[in-house]
C-alpha positions in Angstrom: 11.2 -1.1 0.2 10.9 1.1 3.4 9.2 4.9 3.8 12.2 6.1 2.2 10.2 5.6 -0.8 6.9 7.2 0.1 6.4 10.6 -1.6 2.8 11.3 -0.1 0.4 9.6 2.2 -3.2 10.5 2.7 -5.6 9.0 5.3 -9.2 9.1 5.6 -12.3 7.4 7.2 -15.9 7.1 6.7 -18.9 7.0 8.5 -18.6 3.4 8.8 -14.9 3.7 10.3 -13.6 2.3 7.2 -10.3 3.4 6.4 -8.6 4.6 3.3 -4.9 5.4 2.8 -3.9 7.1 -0.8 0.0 7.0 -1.4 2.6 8.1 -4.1 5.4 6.6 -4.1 9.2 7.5 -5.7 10.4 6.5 -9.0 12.2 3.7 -7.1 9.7 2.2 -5.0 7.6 2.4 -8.1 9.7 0.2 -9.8 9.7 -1.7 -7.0 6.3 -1.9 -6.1 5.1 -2.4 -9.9 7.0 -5.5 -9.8 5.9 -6.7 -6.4 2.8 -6.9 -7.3 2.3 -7.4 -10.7 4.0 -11.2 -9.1 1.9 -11.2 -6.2 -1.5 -10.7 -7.7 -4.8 -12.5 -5.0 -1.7 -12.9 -2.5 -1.3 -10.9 0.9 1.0 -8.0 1.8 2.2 -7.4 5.2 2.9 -3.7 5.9 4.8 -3.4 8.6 5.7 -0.4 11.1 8.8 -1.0 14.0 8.6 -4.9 12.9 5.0 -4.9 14.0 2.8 -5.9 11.2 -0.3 -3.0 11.1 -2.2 -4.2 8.1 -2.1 -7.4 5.8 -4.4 -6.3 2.7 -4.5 -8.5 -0.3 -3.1 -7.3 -3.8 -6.3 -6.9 -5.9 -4.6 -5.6 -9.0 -1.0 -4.7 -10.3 0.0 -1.5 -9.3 2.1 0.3 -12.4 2.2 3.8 -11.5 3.2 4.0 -8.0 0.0 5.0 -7.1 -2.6 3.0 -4.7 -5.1 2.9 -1.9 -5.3 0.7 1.0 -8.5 0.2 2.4 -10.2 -1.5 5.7 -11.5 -1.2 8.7 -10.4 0.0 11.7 
């Protein structure tokens, strides 16, 4: 799956610089990511920008509707 599939991305902070990134993704990279993680449940998930890996959260639930949010700190 690349950004190809990313529909909208929102990001936010707090007042304790943690971080929150809302995205929507495409009807493929739904299907995609609903899989992925309905598999990978308690495991980690590199997300990777220019083959650097940025953030490496851990897949807390399923996500079904292509729908999620990242959070962390900074």
């Amino acid at each position: 799956m690349t950004g190809a599939d990313l529909k909208s991305v929102n990001v936010t902070t707090d007042r304790t610089n943690n971080y929150q990134v809302a995205f929507e993704l495409n009807s493929e990279g739904a299907q995609i990511f609903k899989d992925f993680t309905s598999q990978n449940v308690g495991k980690i998930l590199a997300i990777v920008l220019d083959k650097r890996v940025i953030s490496a959260p851990r897949i807390n639930s399923a996500i079904p509707d292509g729908k999620g949010v990242i959070t962390g700190q900074l």
